[in-house]
C-alpha positions in Angstrom: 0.0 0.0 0.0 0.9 3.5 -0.6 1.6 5.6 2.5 1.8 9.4 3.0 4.1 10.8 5.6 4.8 14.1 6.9 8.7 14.9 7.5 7.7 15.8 11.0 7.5 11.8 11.6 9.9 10.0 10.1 11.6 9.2 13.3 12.4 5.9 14.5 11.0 4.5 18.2 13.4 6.6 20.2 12.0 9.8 18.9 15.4 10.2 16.6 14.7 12.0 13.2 15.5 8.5 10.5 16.1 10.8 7.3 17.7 14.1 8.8 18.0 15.9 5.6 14.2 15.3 5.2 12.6 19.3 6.1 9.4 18.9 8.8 7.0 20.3 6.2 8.0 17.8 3.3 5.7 14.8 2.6 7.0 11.6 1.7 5.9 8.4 0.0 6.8 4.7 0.9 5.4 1.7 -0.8 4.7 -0.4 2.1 4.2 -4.2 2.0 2.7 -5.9 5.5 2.9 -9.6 6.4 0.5 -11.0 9.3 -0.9 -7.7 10.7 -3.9 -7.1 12.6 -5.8 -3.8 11.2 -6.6 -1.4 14.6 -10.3 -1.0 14.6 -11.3 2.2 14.0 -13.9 3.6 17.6 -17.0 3.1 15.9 -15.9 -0.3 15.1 -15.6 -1.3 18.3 -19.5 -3.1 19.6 -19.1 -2.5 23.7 -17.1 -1.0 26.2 -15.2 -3.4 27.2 -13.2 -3.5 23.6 -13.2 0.1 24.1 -10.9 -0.1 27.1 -8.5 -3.0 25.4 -8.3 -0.7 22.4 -7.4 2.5 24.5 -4.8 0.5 27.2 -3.4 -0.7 23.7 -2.4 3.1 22.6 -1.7 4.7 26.3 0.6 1.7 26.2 2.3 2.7 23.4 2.2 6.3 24.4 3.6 5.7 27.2 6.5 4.6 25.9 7.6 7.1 23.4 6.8 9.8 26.4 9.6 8.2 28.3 11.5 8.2 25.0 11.4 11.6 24.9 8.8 11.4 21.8 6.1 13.8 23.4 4.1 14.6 19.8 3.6 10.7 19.1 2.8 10.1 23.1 0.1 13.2 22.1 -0.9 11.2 19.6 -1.6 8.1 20.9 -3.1 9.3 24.4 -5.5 11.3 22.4 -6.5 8.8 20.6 -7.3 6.8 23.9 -9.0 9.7 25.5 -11.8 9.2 22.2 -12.4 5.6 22.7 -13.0 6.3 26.2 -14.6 9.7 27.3 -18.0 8.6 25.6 -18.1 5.8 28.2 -21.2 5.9 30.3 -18.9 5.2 33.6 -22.6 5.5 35.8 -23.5 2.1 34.2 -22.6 0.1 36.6 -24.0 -3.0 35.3 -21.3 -3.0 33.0 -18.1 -6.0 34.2 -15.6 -2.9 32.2 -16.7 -0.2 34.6 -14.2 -0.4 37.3 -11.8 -0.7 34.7 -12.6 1.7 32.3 -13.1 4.3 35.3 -9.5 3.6 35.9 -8.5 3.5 32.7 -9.8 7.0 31.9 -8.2 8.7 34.6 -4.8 7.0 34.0 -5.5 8.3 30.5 -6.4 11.7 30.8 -3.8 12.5 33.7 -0.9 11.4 31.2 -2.6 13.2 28.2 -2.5 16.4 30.5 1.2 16.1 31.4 2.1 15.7 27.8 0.2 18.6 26.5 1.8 21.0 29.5 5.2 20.1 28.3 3.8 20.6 24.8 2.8 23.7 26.1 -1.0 23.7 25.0 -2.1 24.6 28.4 -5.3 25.5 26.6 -5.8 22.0 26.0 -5.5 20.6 29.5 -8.1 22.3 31.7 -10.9 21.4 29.4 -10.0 17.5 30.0 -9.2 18.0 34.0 -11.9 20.1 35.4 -15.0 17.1 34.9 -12.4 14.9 36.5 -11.6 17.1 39.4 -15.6 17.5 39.5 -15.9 13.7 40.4 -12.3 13.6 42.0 -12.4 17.1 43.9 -9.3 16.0 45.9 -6.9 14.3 43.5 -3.8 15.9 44.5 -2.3 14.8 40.9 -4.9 16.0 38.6 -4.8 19.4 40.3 -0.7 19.7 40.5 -1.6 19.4 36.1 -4.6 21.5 36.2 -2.2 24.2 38.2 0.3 23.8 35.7 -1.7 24.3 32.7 -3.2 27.6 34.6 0.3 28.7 35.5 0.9 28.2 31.3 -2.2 30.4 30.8 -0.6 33.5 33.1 -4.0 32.7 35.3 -1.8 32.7 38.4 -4.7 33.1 41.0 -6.3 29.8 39.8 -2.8 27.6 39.6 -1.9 29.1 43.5 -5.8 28.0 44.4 -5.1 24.5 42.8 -1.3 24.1 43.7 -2.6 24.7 47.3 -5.2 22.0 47.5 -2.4 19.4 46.0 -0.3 20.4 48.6 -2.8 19.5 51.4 -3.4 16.4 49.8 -0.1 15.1 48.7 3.0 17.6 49.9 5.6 17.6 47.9 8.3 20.1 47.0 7.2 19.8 43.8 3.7 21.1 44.4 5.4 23.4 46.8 7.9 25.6 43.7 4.7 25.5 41.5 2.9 27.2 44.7 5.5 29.9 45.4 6.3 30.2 41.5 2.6 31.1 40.7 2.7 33.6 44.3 5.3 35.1 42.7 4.7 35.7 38.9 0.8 36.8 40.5 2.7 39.6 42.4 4.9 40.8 39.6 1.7 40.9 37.6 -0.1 43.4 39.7 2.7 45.5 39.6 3.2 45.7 36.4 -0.5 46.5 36.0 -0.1 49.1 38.7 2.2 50.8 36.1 0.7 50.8 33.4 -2.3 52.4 34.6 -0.7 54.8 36.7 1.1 56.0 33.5 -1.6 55.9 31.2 -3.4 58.3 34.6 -0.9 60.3 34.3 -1.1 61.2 30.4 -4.9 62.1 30.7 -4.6 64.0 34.2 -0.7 65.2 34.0 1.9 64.1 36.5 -0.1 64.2 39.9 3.8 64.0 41.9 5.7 66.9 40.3 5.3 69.9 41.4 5.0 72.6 38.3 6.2 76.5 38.0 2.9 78.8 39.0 2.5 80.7 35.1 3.7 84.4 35.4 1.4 87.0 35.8 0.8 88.9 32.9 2.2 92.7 32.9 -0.9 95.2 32.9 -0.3 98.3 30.1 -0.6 101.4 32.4 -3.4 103.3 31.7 -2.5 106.6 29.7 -4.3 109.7 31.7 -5.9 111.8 29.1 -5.4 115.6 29.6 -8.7 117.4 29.7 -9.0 120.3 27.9 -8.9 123.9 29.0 -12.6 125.5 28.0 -14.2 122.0 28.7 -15.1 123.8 32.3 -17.4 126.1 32.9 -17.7 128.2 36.0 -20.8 126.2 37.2 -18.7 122.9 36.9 -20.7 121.1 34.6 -19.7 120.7 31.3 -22.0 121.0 28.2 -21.6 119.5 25.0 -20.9 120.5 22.1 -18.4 122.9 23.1 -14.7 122.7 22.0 -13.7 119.5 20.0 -16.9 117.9 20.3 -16.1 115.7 23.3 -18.8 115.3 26.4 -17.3 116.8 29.5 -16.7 115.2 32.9 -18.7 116.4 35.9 -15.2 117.7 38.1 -14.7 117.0 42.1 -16.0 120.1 44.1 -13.0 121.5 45.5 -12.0 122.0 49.2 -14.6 124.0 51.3 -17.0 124.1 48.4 -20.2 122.5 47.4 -21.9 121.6 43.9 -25.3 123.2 43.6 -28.1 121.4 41.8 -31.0 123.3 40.6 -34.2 121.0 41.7 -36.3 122.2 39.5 -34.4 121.4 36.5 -33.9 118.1 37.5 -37.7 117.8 38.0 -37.9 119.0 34.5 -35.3 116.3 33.4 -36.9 113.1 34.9 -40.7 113.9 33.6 
């Protein structure tokens, strides 16, 4: 039969790359000729659970060994693949002789699926398959330490501290105990960096709030020119009357010293109505 690989997996059982000069993105072709094999049943080809569970123990076998070897993508691989054949399972069913082993199975599965996918780095990946366990398994101190790893991945360093601290009730270990501190840490170093930021984005809309600034200068006031009045704007009663001179209204003057203005009532009278 014809077969189609990438480059990315032409590596023999130890995880070492068969054809080095072979690029990752290339695809290759072998002609491949099989004596006495036994085809892997696809999951839908599989009638109950109980070949379920044999197929999956078959491939988290197998995974398990190229995670040792160091081959973490093919250990992804093959502990997915397990995780499908066995997280449709109804584990309630009781009735069923594969229950006690599936249940096991399961949890074996999905707690070495997490730990590859953290070294992978697709923390993203993890929580979604941990949280229903830890919903059944509150206090598994194992599927927590992974669930707080995958959280400390994601920079969501309140929830791996939360997590990291249950484990440690449950199982201590100095293990669970750097992830702890680690996550206490990086959680603190967060906030101030947050801290900041948004003091200095504050401080570009309201102005720097801890410098004291120069008071502005006061602005110099002209002097106000005095205006000469003129000499025939007077008359001897001291009121002046327009018209006279240059045309300008005169300016009723201060009474001098010892004498008073006199104001003739009935021409004011006369004014008013």
């Amino acid at each position: 039969s014809l077969v189609t690989i990438n480059g990315s997996s032409l590596v023999d059982s130890g995880g070492k790359r068969m054809f080095p000069q072979v690029s990752n993105s290339t695809l290759c072709e072998f002609y491949v000729t099989c004596e006495n094999f036994t085809k892997v049943l696809e999951p839908f080809e599989l009638e109950n659970a109980t070949d379920k569970v044999d197929a999956a123990l078959e491939r988290k076998n197998v995974g398990n060994t190229f995670f040792l070897k160091g081959n973490l993508q093919l250990a992804n691989r093959l502990y997915s693949a397990a995780y499908e054949l066995l997280k449709d399972i109804d584990f309630k069913d009781t009735k069923d002789p594969a229950f006690e082993v599936a249940n096991t199975t399961r949890l074996s599965v999905i707690l070495n699926l997490a730990a590859v996918r953290n070294k992978l780095r697709k923390f993203s990946e993890v929580v979604p398959i941990l949280s229903p366990i830890l919903s059944t398994f509150p206090k598994h101190a194992k599927a927590l330490y992974r669930r707080a790893e995958a959280y400390y991945g994601l920079k969501m360093y309140r929830e791996a501290i939360a997590d990291s601290n249950k484990a440690f009730g449950l199982s201590p270990s100095e293990q669970i105990a750097d992830l702890h501190d680690r996550a206490v840490k990086a959680q603190k170093s967060m906030f101030q960096k947050e801290k900041q930021v948004w003091s200095s984005a504050m401080n570009k809309v309201m102005g720097d709030l801890y410098e004291d600034k120069p008071a502005a200068k006061p602005k110099e006031e002209k002097p106000v020119e005095q205006v000469p009045e003129p000499a025939d704007a007077i008359d001897g009663d001291g009121i002046s009357e327009g018209g006279k001179g240059n045309g300008d209204q005169g300016e009723v003057p201060a009474a001098s010293k010892g004498e008073e203005m006199e104001i003739d009532d009935s021409k004011r009278v006369e004014e008013i109505n």
